[in-house]
C-alpha positions as CSV (number, residue, x, y, z in Angstrom):
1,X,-11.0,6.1,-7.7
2,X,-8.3,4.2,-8.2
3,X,-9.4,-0.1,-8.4
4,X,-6.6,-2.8,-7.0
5,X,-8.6,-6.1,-8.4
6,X,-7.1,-9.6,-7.2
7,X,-8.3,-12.7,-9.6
8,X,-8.0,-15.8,-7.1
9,X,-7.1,-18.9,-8.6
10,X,-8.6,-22.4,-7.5
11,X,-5.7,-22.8,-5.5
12,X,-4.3,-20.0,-4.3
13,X,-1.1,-19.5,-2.1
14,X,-3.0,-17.5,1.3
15,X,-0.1,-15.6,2.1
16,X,0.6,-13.9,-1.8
17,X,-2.8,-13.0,-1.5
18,X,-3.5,-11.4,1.6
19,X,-0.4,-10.1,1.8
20,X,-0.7,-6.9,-0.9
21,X,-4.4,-6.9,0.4
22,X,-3.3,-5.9,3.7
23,X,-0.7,-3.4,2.7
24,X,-3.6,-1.6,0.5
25,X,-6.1,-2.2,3.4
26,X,-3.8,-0.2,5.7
27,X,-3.3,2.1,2.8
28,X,-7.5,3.1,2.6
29,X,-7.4,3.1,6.8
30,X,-5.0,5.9,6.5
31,X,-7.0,8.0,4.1
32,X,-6.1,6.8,0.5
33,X,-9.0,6.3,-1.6
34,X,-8.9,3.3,-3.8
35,X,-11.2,0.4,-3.7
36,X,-10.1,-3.4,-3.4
37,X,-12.0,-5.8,-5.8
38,X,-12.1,-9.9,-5.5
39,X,-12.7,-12.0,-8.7
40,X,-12.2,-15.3,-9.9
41,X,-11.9,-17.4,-13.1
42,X,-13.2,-20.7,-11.8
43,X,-16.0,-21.3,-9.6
44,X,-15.4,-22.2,-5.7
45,X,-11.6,-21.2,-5.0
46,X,-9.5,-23.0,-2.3
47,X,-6.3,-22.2,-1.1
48,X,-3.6,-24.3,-0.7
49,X,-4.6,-24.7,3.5
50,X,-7.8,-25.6,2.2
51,X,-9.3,-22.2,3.5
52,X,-12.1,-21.6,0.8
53,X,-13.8,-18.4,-0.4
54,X,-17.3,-17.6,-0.6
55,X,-18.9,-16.9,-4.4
56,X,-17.2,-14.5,-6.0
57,X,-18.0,-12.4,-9.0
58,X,-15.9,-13.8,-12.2
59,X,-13.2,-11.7,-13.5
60,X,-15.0,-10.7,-16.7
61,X,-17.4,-8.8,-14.9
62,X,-14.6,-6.3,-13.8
63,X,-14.6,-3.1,-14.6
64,X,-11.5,-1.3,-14.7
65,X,-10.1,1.3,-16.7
66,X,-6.4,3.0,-17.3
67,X,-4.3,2.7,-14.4
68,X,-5.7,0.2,-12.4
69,X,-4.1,-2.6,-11.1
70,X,-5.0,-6.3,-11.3
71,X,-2.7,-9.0,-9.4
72,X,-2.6,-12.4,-9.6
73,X,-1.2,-14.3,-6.6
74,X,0.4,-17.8,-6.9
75,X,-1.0,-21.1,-6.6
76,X,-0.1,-24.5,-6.2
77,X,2.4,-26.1,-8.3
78,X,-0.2,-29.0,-9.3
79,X,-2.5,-26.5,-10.8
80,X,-0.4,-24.4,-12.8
81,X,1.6,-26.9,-14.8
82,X,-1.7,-28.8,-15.1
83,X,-3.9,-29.1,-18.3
84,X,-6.7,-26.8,-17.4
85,X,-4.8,-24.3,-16.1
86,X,-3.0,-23.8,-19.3
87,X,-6.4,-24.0,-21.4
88,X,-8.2,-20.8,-19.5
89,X,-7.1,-19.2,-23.0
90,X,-10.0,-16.8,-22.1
91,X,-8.2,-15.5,-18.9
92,X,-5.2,-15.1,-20.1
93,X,-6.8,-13.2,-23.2
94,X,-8.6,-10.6,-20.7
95,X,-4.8,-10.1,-19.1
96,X,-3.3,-9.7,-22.3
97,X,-6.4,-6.5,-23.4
98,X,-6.0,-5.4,-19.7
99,X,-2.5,-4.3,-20.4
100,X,-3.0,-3.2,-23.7
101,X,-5.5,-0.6,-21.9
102,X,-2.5,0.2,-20.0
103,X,-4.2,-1.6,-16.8
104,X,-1.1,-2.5,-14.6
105,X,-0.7,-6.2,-14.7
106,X,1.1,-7.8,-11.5
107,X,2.1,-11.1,-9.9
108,X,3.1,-12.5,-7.1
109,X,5.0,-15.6,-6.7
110,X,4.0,-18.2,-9.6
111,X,0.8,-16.0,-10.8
112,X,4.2,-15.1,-13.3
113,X,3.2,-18.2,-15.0
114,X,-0.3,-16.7,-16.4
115,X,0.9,-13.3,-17.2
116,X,3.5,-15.8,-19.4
117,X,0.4,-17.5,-20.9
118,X,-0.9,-14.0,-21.5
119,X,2.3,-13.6,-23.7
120,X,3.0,-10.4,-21.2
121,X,6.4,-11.4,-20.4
122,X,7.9,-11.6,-24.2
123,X,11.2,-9.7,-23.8
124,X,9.9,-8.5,-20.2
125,X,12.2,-8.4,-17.1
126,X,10.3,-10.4,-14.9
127,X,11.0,-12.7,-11.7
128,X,9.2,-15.6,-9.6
129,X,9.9,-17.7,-6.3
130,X,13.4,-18.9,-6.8
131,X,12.5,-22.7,-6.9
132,X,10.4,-21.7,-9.9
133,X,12.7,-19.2,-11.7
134,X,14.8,-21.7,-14.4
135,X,11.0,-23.5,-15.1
136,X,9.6,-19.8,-15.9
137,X,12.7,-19.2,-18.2
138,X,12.2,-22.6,-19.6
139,X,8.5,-22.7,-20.6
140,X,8.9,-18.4,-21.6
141,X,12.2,-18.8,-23.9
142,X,11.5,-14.8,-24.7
143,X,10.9,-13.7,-20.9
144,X,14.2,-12.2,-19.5
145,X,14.3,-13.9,-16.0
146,X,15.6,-12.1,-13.2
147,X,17.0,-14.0,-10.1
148,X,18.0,-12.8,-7.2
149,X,15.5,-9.5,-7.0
150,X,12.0,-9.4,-4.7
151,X,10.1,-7.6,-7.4
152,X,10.9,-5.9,-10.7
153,X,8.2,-3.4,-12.6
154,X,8.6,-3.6,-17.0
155,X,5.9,-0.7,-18.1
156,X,2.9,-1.7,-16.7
157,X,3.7,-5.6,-15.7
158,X,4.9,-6.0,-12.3
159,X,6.3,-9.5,-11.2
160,X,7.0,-10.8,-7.6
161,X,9.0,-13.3,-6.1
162,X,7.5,-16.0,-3.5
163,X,5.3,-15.6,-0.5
164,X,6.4,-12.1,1.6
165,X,7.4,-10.4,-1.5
166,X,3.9,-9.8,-2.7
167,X,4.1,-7.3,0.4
168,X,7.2,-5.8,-0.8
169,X,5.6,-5.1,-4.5
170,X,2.8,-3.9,-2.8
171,X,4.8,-1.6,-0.6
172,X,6.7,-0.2,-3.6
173,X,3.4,0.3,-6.0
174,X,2.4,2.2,-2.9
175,X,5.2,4.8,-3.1
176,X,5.3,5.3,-6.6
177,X,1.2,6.1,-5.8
178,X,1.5,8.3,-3.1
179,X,5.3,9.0,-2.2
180,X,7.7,7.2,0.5
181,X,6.8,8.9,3.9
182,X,2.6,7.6,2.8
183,X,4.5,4.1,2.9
184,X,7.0,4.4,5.8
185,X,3.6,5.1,7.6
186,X,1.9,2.0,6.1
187,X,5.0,-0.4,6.7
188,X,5.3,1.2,10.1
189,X,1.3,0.4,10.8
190,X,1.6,-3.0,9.3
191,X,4.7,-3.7,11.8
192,X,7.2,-4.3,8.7
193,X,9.9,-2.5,7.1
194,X,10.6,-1.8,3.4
195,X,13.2,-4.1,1.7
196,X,14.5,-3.2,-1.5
197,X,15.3,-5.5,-4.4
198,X,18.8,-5.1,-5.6
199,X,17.4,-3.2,-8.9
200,X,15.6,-0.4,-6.8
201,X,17.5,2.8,-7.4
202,X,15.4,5.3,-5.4
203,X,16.3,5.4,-1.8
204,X,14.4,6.9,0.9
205,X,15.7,7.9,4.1
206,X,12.0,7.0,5.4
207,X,12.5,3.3,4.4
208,X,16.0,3.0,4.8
209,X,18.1,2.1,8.0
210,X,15.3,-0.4,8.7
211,X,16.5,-3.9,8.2
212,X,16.6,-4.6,12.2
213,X,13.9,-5.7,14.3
214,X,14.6,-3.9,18.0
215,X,11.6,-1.9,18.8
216,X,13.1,0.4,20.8
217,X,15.2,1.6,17.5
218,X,11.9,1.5,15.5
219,X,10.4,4.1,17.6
220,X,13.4,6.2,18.7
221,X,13.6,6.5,14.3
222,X,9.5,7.1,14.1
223,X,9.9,9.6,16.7
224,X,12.6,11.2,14.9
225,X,10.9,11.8,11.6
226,X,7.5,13.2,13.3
227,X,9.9,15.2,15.2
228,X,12.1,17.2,13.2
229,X,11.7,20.3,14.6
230,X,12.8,19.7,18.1
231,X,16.2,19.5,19.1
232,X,16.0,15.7,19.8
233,X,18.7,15.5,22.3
234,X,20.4,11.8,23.5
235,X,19.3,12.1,26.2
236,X,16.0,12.7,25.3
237,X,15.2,9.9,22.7
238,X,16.8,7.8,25.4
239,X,14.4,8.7,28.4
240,X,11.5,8.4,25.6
241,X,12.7,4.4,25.1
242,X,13.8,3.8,28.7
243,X,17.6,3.4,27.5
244,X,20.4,5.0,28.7
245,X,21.9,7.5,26.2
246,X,25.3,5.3,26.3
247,X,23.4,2.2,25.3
248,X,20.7,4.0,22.8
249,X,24.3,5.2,21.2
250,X,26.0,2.0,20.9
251,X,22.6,0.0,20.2
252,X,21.2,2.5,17.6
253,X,25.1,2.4,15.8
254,X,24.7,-1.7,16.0
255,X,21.5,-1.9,14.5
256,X,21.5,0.7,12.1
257,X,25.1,1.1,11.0
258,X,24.7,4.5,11.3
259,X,24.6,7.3,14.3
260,X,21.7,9.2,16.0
261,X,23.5,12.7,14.9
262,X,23.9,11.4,11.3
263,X,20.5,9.4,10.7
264,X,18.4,12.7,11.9
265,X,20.5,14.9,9.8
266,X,19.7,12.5,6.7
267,X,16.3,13.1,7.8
268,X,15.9,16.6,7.8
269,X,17.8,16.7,5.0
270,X,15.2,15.0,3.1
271,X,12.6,16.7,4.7
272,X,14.5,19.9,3.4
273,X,14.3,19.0,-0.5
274,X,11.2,18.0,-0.4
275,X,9.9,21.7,1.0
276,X,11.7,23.4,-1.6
277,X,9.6,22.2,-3.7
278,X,6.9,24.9,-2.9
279,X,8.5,28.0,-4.0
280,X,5.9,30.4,-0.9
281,X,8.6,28.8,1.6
282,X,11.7,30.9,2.5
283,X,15.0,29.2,3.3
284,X,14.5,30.1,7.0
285,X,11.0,28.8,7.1
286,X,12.2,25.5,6.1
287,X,15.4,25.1,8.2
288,X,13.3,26.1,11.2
289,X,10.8,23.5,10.4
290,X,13.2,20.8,9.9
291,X,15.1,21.5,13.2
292,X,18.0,23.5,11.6
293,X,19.8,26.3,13.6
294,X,19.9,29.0,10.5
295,X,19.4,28.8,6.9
296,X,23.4,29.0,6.3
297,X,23.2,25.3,7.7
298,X,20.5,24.3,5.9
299,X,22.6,25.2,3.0
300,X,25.9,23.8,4.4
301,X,23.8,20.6,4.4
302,X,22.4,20.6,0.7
303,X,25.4,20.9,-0.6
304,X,26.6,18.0,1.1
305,X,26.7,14.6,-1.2
């Protein structure tokens, strides 16, 4: 079973740390087995609202192996420029031998600051909250600081900007763990929608389309992916949302910046590629299932760019 172990610093940021925990929370609610492990490296954390933690086992008493992940979440600006926070040489040398076992090694917010202290970002792409980005680049001469991006994965260290981000890293080490419909689900439980850093190259129509917050869109686009198969009139989706179709239309096109017709095609079309990739199913069997007329659309579709 996978391990997602979270080292809390004396003064941790709430929010970059419940955050992920919530998104891997929902992830083990809807049936993914992993198991969510608290540590820390000094004794009696607080966070920054002065919400403390009860005793927690310390960080060397972790067990994890290749392919775990271990995050870090930020803290407050007096503690990690401070003196002792730089001398926890021991801490930073367990982050250092957890990615040489090819542990994943991630941060939200300023936690980027001890994976720099673990030497992880030397000639690393790696990012922080924006107010902190020219200090990181400063105080790491050999890190290659990213601005402008919510996340950014180098081999097995993954870095975060401030605050919500930690949700978005989370969200996107959930796909690459158990694809993007397993996350649309998750983001959809968690009432938030995936957004994408500008260096994110894989699209999915699951996750995409999103960047709205009408409900009545939200579910007329859930509906339509745990509906494929039906013929998903107007009319329909718009009785299903108490709309009218004109305004579902025009509201849909206004939120979206796409249509009904086009969005559920990019839908099934997606739906589509990712059948044929068992080679039992016949062309017809999958263009039935995704809510295609005949197989010759189907096809008329694939080819499509």
């Amino acid at each position: 079973m996978k391990k997602m172990a979270f080292i809390i610093p004396p003064t941790v940021e709430l929010l970059d740390l419940a955050g992920p925990v919530q998104v891997f929370t929902e992830a083990k609610f809807n049936g993914f087995e992993i198991a969510l492990e608290f540590y820390q490296f000094q004794e009696t954390p607080m966070s920054t609202s002065g919400l403390g933690f009860g005793k927690l086992e310390n960080y060397k008493d972790a067990k994890l192996k290749e392919g775990d992940f271990v995050f870090v979440p930020g803290m407050s600006y007096d503690y990690y420029t401070s003196i002792s926070f730089k001398a926890e040489r021991a801490f930073f040398d367990w982050l250092k031998e957890c990615s040489d076992k090819q542990i994943n090694v991630c941060s939200i917010c300023d936690g980027a600051f001890a994976l720099g202290h673990a030497g992880l970002l030397k000639n690393t792409e790696c990012t922080t909250h924006w107010r902190r980005i020219n200090e990181l680049q400063k105080q790491f001469p050999s890190a290659k600081v990213v601005t402008d991006v919510l996340y950014i994965k180098s081999n097995n260290v993954y870095t975060s900007a401030g605050i919500s981000a930690g949700i978005d890293l989370s969200l996107a080490i959930l796909e690459e763990l158990k694809g993007a419909f397993f996350t649309h689900k998750i983001a959809r439980g968690l009432v938030v929608y995936h957004r994408r850093s500008g260096r994110h190259s894989q699209q999915s129509i699951y996750l995409d389309y999103r960047n709205h917050i009408n409900p009545q869109i939200h579910e007329v686009q859930d509906y339509l992916i745990d509906n494929l198969a039906k013929e998903n009139s107007v009319e329909t989706l718009a009785f299903h949302v108490g709309m009218s179709p004109r305004n579902l239309s025009r509201v849909f096109k206004e939120k979206t910046g796409t249509t009904i017709l086009e969005y559920l095609t990019l839908l099934r079309r997606e739906y589509a590629n990712t059948m044929l990739n068992n080679p039992e199913y016949t062309i017809e069997y999958i263009a039935s299932k995704c809510g295609f007329k005949s197989a010759r659309q189907l096809q008329r579709i694939l080819k499509k760019k």
